[in-house]
C-alpha positions as CSV (number, residue, x, y, z in Angstrom):
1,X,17.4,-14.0,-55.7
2,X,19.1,-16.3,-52.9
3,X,17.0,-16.5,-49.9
4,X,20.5,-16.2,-47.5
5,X,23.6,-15.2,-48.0
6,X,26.3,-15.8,-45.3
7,X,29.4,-13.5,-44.9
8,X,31.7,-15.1,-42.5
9,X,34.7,-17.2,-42.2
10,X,35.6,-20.3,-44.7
11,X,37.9,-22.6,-43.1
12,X,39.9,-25.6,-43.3
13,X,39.4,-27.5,-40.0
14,X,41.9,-29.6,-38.3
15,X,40.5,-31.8,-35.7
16,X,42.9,-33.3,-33.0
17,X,40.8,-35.7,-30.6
18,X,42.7,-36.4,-27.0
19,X,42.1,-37.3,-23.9
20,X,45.2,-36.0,-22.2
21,X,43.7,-32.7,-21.2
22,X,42.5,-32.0,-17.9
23,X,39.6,-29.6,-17.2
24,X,39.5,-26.7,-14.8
25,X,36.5,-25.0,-13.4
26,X,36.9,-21.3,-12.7
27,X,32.7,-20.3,-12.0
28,X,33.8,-17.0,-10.9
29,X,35.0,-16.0,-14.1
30,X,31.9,-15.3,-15.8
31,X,33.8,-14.7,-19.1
32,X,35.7,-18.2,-19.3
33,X,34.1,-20.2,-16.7
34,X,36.1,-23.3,-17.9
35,X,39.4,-23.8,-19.3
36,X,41.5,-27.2,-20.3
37,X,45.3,-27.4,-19.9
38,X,48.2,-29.8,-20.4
39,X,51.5,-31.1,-18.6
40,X,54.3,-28.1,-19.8
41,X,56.5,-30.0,-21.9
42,X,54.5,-33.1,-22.5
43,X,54.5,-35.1,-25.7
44,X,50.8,-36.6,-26.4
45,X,50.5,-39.3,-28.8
46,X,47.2,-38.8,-30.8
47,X,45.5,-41.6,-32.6
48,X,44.2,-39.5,-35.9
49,X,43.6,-36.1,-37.8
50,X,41.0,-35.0,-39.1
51,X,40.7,-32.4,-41.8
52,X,37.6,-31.0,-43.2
53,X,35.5,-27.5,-44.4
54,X,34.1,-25.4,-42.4
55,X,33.6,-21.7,-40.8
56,X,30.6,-20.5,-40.2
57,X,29.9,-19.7,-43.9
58,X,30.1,-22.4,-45.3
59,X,28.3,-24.2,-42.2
60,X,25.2,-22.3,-42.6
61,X,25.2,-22.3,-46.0
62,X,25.5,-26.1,-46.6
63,X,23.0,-26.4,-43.1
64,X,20.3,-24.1,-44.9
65,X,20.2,-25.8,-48.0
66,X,19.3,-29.0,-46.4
67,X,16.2,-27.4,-44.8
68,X,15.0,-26.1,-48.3
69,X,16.5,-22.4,-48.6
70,X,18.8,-21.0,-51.4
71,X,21.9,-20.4,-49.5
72,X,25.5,-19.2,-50.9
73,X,28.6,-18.4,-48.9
74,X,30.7,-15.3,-48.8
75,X,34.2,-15.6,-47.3
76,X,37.8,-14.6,-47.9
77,X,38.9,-16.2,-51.5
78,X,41.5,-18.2,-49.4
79,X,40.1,-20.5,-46.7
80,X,41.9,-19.5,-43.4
81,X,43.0,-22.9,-41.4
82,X,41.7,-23.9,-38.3
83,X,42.9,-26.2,-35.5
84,X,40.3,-27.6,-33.2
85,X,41.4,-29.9,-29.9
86,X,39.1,-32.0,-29.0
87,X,38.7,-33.7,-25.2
88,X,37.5,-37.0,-25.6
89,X,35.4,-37.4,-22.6
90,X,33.5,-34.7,-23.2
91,X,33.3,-34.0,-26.7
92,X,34.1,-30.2,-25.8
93,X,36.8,-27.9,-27.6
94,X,39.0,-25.4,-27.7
95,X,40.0,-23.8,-31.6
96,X,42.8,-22.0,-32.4
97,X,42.3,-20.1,-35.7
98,X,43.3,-17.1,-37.7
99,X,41.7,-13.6,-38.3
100,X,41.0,-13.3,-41.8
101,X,37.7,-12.5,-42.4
102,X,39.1,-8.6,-42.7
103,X,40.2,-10.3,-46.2
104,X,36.4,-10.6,-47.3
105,X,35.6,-9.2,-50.7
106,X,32.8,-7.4,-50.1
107,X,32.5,-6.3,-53.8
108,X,30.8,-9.4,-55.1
109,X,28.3,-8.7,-53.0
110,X,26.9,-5.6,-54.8
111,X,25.8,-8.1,-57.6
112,X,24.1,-10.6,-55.5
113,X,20.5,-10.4,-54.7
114,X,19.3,-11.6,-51.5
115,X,16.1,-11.7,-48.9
116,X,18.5,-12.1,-45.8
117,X,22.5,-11.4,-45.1
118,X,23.8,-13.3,-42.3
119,X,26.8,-11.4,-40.8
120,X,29.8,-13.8,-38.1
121,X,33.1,-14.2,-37.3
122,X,34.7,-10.9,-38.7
123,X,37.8,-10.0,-36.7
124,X,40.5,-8.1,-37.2
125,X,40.3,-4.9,-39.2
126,X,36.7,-5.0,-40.9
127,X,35.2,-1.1,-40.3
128,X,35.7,-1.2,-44.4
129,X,33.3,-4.1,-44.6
130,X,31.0,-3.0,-42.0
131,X,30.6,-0.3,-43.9
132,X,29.9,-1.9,-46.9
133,X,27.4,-4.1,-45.1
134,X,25.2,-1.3,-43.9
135,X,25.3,0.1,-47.6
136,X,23.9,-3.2,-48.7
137,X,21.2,-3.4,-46.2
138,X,19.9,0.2,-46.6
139,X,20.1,-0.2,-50.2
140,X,18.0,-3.8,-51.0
141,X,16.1,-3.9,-47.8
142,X,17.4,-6.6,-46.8
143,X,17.0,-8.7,-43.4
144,X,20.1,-8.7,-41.3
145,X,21.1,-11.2,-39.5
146,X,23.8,-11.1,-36.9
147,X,25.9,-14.3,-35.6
148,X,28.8,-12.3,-33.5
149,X,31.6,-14.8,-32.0
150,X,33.2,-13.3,-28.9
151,X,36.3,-12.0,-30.7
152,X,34.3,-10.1,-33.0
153,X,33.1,-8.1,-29.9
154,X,36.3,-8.2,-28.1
155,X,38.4,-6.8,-31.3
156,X,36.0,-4.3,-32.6
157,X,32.4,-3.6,-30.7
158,X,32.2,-0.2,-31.8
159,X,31.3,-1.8,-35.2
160,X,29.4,-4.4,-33.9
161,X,27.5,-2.0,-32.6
162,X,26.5,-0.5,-36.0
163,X,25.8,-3.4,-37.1
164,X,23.5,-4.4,-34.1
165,X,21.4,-1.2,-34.9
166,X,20.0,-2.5,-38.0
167,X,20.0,-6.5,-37.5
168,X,16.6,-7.4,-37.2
169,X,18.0,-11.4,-35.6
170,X,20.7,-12.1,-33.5
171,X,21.7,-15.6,-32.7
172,X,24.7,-16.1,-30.1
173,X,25.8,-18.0,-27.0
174,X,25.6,-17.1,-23.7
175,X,29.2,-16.2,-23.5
176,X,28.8,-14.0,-26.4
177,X,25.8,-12.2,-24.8
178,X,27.6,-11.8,-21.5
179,X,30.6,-10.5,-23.5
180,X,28.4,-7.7,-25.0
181,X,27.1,-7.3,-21.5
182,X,30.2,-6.7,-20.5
183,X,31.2,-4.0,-23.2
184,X,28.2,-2.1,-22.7
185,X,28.9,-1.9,-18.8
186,X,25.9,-3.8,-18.1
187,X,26.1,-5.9,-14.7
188,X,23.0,-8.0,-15.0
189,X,24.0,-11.2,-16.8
190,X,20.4,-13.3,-15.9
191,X,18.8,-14.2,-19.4
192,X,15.7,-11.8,-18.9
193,X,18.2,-8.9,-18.3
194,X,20.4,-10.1,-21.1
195,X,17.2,-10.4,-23.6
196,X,16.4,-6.7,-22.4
197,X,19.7,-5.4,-23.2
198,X,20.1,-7.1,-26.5
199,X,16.7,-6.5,-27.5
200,X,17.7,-2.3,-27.2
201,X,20.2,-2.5,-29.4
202,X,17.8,-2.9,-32.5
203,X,17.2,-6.7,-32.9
204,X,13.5,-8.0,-33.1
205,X,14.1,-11.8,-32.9
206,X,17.2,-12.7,-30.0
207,X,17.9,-16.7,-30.1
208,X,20.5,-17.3,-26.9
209,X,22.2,-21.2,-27.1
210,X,23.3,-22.1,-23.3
211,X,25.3,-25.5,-24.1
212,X,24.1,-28.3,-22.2
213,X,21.0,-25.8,-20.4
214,X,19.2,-26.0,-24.1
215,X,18.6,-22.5,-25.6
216,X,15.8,-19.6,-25.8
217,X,14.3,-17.4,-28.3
218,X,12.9,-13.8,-27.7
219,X,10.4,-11.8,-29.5
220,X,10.5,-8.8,-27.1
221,X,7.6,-10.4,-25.6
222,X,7.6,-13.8,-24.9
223,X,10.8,-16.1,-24.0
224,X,10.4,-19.4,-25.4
225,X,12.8,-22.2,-24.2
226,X,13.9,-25.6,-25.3
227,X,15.6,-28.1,-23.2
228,X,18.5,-30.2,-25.6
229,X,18.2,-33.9,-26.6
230,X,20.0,-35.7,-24.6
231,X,22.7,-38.1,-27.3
232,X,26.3,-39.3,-27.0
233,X,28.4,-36.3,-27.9
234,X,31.9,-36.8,-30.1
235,X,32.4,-33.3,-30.9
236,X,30.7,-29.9,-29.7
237,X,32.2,-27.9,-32.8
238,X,29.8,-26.4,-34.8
239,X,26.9,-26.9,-32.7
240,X,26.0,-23.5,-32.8
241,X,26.0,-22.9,-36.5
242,X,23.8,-26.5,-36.4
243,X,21.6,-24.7,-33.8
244,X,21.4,-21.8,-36.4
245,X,21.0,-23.2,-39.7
246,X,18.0,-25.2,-38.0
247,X,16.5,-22.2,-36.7
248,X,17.2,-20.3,-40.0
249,X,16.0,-22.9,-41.9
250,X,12.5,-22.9,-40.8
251,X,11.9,-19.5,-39.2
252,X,12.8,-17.6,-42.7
253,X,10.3,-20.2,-44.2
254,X,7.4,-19.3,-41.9
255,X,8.4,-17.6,-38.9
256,X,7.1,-19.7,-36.3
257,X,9.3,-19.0,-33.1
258,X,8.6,-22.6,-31.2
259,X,9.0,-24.9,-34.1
260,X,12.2,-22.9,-35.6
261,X,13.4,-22.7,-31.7
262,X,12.9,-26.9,-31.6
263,X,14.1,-27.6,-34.9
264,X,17.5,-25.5,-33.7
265,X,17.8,-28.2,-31.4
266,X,17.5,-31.3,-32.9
267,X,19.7,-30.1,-36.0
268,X,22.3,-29.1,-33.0
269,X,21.9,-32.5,-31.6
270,X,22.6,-34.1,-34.7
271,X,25.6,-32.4,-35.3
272,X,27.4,-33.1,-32.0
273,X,27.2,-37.0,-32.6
274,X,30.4,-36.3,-35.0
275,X,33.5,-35.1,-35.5
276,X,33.4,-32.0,-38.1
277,X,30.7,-29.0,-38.5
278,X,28.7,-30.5,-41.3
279,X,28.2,-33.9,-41.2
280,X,25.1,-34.4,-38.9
281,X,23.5,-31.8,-40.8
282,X,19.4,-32.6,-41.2
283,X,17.0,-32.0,-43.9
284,X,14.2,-30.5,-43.5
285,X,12.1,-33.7,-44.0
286,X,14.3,-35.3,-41.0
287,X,14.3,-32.0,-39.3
288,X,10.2,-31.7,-38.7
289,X,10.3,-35.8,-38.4
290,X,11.4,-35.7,-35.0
């Protein structure tokens, strides 16, 4: 009996660190409030590559196990290939990857037993899986967890939304949330209104990441809130699925809200300080250390 099991994307990451790009700010577009771009035509000399695993998956597997649970992957049998830019000065990203996770085998999972499913990054054609996800959960009882990425609810809400009926967690970032907002024709974007409205579609337990602004967990009751640590970011890939695994890693181990909230955090933190999704990864032991 595995404690998690993650169905999501398994990648091979290409990092390209430069710092050619310039930044825009665009904070009346609530939906892509920031963008990078490049001289047309310009060749940029780049120092290194970097290639590594990754994907969500395989982040929050490898990030769980560290804090204690038994964790196993579940992705498409051929990792898809990611290519992340990296500006140098701020350590923020843009990733350019492809939809595959409408490959996903969702047959091996009918001989797997396990206490919680963790459900991201499925674009493309996946109503087959979602399907076969709902089975699963109504069939073991299982916990559903939801980790949506913004294509996922730009491609294909309507099976989001089947999914979000059931999921008793949802972890996502702000732009994620607003994007749902946005598909359900909700206006308010504050993060009370935001809790509210995600908090209707089923899910007991709402964890919201806000970048440099910390993040906040919800019960439905109470909004807790925890400011980041401040450290000298490389690379802001994978910081989520840090933030996560942290949270996962404690909060299916003994559901506290603040300490799972904090340990989010300071596994997120960790991660940031370099280049890939899984090296900064804590153990549990470092994890409640600090």
């Amino acid at each position: 009996m595995y404690d998690l099991v993650s169905i999501g994307s398994i990648t091979k990451d290409i990092f390209i660190p430069t710092d050619r790009g310039k930044i825009f700010k665009t904070p009346k577009d609530k939906l892509a409030p920031a963008w990078i771009g490049f001289e047309l035509g310009e060749k940029i000399c780049i120092d290194e590559v970097i290639e590594t695993g990754g994907g969500v998956a395989t982040n929050l597997s490898i990030g769980t196990k560290k804090l204690g649970l038994k964790s196993a992957p579940l992705g498409p049998a051929k990792p898809a290939t990611s290519v992340v830019l990296i500006d140098q000065k701020t350590g923020e990203r843009v990733i350019f990857y492809q939809k595959s996770s409408g490959t996903v085998d969702l047959n091996k999972l009918g001989r797997m037993k396990t206490k919680w499913l963790s459900v991201s990054s499925l674009t493309g054609k996946w109503t087959k899986q979602a399907g076969q996800i709902l089975n699963y959960v109504a069939k073991n009882k299982t916990g559903l967890i939801l980790l949506p990425s913004t294509s996922q609810v730009r491609d294909d809400f309507p099976d989001l939304k089947k999914l979000l009926k059931v999921a008793k967690m949802l972890i996502l970032n702000r732009n994620e949330a607003t994007e749902i907002a946005s598909k359900a024709k909700f206006r308010a974007t504050d993060m009370k209104n935001l809790f509210k409205l995600l908090h209707n579609f089923g899910s007991k337990i709402v964890c919201i990441t806000d970048g440099t602004k910390g993040a906040w967990v919800s019960n439905g009751k109470n909004i807790l809130h925890a400011p980041i640590q401040k450290v000298k970011t490389v690379d802001v890939t994978g910081a989520g699925d840090a933030f996560a695994a942290g949270f996962l890693g404690i909060y299916l181990k003994n559901s506290d809200l603040k300490t799972s909230l904090r340990a989010g955090i300071i596994n997120s933190a960790s991660v940031v300080k370099y280049i890939g999704t899984t090296k900064g990864l804590l153990t549990r032991k470092e994890i409640l250390k600090n």
